[in-house]
C-alpha positions as CSV (number, residue, x, y, z in Angstrom):
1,X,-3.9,-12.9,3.9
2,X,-7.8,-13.5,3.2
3,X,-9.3,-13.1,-0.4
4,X,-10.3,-9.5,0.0
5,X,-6.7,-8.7,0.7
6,X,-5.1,-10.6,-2.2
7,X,-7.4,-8.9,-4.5
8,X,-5.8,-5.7,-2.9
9,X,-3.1,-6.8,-3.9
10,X,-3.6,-7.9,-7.5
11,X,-5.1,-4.9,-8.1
12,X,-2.2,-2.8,-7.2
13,X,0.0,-4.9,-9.5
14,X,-2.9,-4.7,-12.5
15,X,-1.7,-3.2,-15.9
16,X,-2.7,-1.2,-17.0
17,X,-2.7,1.0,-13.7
18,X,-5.9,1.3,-11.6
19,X,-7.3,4.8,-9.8
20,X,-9.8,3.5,-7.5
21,X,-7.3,1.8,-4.5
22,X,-8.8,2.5,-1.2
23,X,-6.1,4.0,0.7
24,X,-7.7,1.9,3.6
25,X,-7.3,-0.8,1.8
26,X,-3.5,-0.3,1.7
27,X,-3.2,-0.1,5.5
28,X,-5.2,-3.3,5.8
29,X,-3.1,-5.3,3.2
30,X,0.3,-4.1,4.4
31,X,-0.7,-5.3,8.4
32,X,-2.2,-8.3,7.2
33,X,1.2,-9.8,5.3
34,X,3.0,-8.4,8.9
35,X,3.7,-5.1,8.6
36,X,3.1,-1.8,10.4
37,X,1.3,1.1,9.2
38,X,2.3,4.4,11.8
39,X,0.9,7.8,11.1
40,X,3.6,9.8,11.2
41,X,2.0,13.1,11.3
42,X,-1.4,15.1,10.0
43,X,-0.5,13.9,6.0
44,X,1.7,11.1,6.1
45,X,2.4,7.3,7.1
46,X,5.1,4.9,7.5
47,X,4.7,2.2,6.3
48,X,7.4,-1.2,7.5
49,X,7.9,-4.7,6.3
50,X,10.6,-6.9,7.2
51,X,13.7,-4.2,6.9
52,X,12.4,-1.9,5.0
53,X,10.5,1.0,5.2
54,X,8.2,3.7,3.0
55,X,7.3,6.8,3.9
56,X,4.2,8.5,2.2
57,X,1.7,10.9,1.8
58,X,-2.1,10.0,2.3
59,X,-4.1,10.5,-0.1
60,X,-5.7,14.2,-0.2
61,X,-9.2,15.3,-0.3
62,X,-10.1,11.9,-2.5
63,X,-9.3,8.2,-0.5
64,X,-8.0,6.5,-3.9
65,X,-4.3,6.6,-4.3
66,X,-2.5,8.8,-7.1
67,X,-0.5,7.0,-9.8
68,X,2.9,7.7,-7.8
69,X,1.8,6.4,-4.9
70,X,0.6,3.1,-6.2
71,X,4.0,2.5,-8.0
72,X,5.6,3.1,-4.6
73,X,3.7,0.7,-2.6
74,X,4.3,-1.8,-6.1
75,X,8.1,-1.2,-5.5
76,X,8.2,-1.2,-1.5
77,X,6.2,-4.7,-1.9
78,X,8.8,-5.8,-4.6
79,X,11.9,-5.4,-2.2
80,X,10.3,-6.9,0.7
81,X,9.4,-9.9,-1.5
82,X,5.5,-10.7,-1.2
83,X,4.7,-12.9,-3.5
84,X,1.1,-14.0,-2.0
């Protein structure tokens, strides 16, 4: 993981909650720490790390994630246990 990416990832752990997370970003973060990002049709992606797997919406018309989908990708990164 290279400093932009663990910023990424501070920032989606930052309290209180931030609204300006590049869904890029996300993608980039999650196959940097060895996972795989697959679009899994026109509005969502899945998303896998070690055994698990998330399924979620892309962001829609903006590119910053909402407030649920930041505390999904917070609690999908909990389970898997990255702790950069």
């Amino acid at each position: 993981m290279n400093k932009k990416q663990r910023k990424i990832y501070d920032t989606l752990f930052k309290e209180p909650m931030r609204d300006d997370i590049l869904w890029h970003d996300v993608i980039t973060l999650i196959k940097a720490i060895g996972g795989s990002a697959t679009q899994e049709d026109n509005l969502g992606f899945r998303f896998e790390l070690k055994t698990l797997s998330l399924n979620i919406y892309t962001p829609h018309p903006q590119k910053e994630l909402k407030r649920y989908q930041v505390k999904a990708i917070r609690e999908f990164l909990f389970k898997a246990r990255i702790n950069p």
